[in-house]
C-alpha positions as CSV (number, residue, x, y, z in Angstrom):
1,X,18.3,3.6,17.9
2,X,21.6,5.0,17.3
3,X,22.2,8.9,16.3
4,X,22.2,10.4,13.2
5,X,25.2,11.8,13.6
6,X,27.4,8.7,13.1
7,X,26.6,8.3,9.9
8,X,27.5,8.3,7.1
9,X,28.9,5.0,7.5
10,X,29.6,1.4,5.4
11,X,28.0,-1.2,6.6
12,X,28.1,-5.0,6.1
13,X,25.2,-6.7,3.6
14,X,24.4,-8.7,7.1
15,X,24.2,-5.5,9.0
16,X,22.1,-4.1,6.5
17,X,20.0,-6.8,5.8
18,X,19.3,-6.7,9.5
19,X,18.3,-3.0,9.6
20,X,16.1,-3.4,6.8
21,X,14.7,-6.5,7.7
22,X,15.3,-9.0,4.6
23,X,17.8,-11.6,4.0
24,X,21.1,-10.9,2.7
25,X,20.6,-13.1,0.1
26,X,18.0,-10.7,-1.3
27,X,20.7,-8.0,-1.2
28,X,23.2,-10.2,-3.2
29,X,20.3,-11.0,-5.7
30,X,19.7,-7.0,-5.7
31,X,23.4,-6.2,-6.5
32,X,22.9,-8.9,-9.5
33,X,20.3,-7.4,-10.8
34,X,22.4,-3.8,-10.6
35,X,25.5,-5.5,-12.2
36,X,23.0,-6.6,-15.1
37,X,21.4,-3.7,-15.2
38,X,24.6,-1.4,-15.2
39,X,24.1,0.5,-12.4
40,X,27.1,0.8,-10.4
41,X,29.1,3.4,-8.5
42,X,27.8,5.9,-7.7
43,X,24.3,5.6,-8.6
44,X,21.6,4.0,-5.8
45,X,20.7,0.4,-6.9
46,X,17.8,-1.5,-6.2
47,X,15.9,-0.2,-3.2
48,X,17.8,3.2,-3.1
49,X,20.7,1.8,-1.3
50,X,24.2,3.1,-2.6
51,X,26.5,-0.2,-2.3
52,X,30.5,-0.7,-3.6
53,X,32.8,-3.6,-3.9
54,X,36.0,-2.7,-1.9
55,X,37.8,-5.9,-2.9
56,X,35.8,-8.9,-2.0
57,X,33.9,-7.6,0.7
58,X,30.9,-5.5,0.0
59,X,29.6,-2.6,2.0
60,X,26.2,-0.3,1.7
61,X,26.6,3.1,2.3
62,X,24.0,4.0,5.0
63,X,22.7,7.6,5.5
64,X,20.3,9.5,7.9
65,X,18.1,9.8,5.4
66,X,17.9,6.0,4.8
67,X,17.3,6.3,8.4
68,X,14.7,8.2,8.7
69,X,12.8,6.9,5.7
70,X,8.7,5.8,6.5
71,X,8.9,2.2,7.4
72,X,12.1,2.4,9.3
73,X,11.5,1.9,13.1
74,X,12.4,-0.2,16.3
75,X,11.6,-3.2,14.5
76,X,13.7,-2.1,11.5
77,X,13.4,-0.4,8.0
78,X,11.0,-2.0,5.1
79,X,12.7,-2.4,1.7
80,X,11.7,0.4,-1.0
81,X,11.4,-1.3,-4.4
C-alpha cells in the first residue's frame, strides 16, 4: 500500500475504479447521477468521492481519509453509497 503522505492526489476514473473495486463505468453512471442531481464542485458526489472535469479528462480527488476508510484494504476499498 502506498503512504499517506502522497496524497492528496487526482487520479484517473480507471485508477480509482481499481482502488475501490467497481467498474468505471459505475463511476461515469455516478457522475450522471451528480450532474442530474446538481452536485458539482466542490461538493463529494455519489460515494463521497470529490471528482472535477479538467477539460475532457476526469480526475477524483483521493485523500488519506478515503484511504483509510473501513472496507479499504489489500484487496481494495468497497464503494460507500
Amino acid at each position: 500500500m502506498t503512504s499517506t503522505h502522497e496524497y492528496p492526489r487526482w487520479l484517473s476514473d480507471r485508477e480509482v475504479a481499481r482502488l475501490l473495486g467497481i467498474s468505471d463505468g459505475t463511476l461515469r453512471n455516478w457522475r450522471s447521477e451528480d450532474m442530474r442531481a446538481g452536485r458539482g464542485w466542490p461538493l463529494p458526489g455519489r460515494g463521497g468521492l470529490l471528482w472535477r472535469r479538467f477539460g475532457r479528462t476526469v480526475r477524483y480527488l483521493i485523500t488519506p481519509d478515503l484511504l483509510e476508510a473501513p472496507g479499504c484494504g489489500a484487496e481494495g476499498c468497497h464503494a460507500r453509497r
